[in-house]
C-alpha positions as CSV (number, residue, x, y, z in Angstrom):
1,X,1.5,-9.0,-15.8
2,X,4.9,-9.7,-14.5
3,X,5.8,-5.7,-15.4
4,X,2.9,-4.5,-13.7
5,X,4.1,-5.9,-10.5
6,X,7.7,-4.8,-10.9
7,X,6.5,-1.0,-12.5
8,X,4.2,-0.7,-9.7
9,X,6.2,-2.0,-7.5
10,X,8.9,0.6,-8.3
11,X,6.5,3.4,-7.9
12,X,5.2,2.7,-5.0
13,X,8.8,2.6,-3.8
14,X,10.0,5.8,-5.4
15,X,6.6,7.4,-4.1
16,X,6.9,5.7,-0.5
17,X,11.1,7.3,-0.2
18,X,9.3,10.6,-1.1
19,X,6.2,11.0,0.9
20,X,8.6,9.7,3.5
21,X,10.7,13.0,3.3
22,X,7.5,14.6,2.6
23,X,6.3,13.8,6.1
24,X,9.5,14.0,8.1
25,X,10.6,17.6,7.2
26,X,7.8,19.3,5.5
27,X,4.6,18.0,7.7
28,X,6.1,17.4,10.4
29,X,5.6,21.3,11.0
30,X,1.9,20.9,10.4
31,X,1.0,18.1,11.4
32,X,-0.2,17.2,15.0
33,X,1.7,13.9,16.7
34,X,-1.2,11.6,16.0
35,X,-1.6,12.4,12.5
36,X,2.7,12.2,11.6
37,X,2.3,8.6,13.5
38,X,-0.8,7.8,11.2
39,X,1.1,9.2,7.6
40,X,4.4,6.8,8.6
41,X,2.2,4.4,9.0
42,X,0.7,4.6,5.5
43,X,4.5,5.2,4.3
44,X,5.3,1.7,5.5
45,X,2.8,0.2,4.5
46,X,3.7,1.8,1.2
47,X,6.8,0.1,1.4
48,X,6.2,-2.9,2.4
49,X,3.9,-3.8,-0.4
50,X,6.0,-2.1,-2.8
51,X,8.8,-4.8,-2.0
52,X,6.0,-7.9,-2.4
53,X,5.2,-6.5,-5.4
54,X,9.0,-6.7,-6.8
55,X,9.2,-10.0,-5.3
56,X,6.4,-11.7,-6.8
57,X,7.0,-9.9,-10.4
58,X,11.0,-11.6,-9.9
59,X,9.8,-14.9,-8.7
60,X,6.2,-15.6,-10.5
61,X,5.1,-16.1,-13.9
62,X,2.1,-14.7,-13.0
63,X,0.2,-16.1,-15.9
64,X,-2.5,-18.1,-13.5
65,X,-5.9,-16.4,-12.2
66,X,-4.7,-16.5,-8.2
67,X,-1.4,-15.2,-8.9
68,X,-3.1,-12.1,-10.9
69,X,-5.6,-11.6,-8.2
70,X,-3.0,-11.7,-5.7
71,X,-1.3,-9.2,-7.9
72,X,-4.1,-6.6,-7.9
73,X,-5.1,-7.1,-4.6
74,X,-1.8,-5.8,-3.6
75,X,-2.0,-2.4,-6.2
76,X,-5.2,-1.6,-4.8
77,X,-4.8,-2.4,-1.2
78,X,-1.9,-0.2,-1.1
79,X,-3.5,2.2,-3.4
80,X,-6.8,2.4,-1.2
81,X,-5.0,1.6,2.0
82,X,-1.8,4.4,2.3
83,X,-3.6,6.8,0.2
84,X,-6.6,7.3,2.0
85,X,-4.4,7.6,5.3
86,X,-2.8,10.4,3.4
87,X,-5.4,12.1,2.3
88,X,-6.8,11.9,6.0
89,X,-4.0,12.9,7.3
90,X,-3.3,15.9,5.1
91,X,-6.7,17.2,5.0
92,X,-7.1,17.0,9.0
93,X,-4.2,19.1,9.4
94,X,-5.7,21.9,7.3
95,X,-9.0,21.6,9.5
96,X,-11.3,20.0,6.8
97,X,-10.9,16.3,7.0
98,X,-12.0,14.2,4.0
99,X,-14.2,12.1,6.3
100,X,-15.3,10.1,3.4
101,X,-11.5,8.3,3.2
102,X,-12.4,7.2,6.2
103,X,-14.1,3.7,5.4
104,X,-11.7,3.5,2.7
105,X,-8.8,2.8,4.8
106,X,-10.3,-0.7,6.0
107,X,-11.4,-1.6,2.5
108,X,-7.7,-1.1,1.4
109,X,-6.7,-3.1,4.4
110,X,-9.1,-5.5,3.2
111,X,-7.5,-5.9,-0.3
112,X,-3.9,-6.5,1.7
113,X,-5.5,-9.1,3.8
114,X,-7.0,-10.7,0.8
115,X,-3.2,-10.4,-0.9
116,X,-1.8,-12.3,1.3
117,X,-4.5,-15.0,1.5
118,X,-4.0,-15.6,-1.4
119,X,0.1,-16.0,-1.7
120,X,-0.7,-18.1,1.9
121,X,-2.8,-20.1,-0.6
122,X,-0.3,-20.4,-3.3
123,X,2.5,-21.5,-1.4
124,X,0.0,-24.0,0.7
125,X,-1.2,-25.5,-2.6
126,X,2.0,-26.0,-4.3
127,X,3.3,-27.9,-1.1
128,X,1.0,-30.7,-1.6
């Protein structure tokens, strides 16, 4: 469990650095203000979560039920979260947008939220 969080936190990296790129040279030709502000927003998101996810994996065992939850909740957050604000953004540019993504962006966000409940929880519980 602990390489799961550090591989996937690794790839989300390495794929957060590129779509970055991705977005700043290549879409920003394409794309309309709005929908370049929305894809860095996914890209940092991207990031962010990709850093928690090396942290924990360095500094947890996890080896107990909350601290794999939190662990997923993370993957597919970000997974659900950045991705479907890609695939939003990218298909809105080329004038058929994917408007089924569009509840999944909130579910993803959902799965964050719940992430960091539950590492709230965690650190709460182990102060008492």
């Amino acid at each position: 469990m602990v390489l799961l969080s550090q591989v996937m936190g690794a790839i989300l990296g390495i794929l957060a650095v590129i779509f970055g790129a991705f977005g700043a040279h290549i879409l920003k030709k394409s794309f309309t203000p709005e929908q370049l502000t929305s894809f860095e927003t996914g890209v940092k998101y991207q990031m962010y979560h990709a850093l928690v996810l090396l942290m924990i994996g360095f500094n947890f065992n996890l080896d107990t039920g909350l601290e794999k939850y939190m662990v997923y909740c993370f993957i597919i957050g970000t997974l659900l979260f950045s991705f479907s604000i890609y695939g939003l953004c990218i298909s809105a540019s080329k004038g058929k947008k994917l408007k089924f993504l569009g509840p999944v962006t909130p579910l993803g966000g959902l799965f964050l939220v719940t992430g960091w409940s539950l590492l709230l929880y965690y650190f709460v519980r182990n102060l008492v």
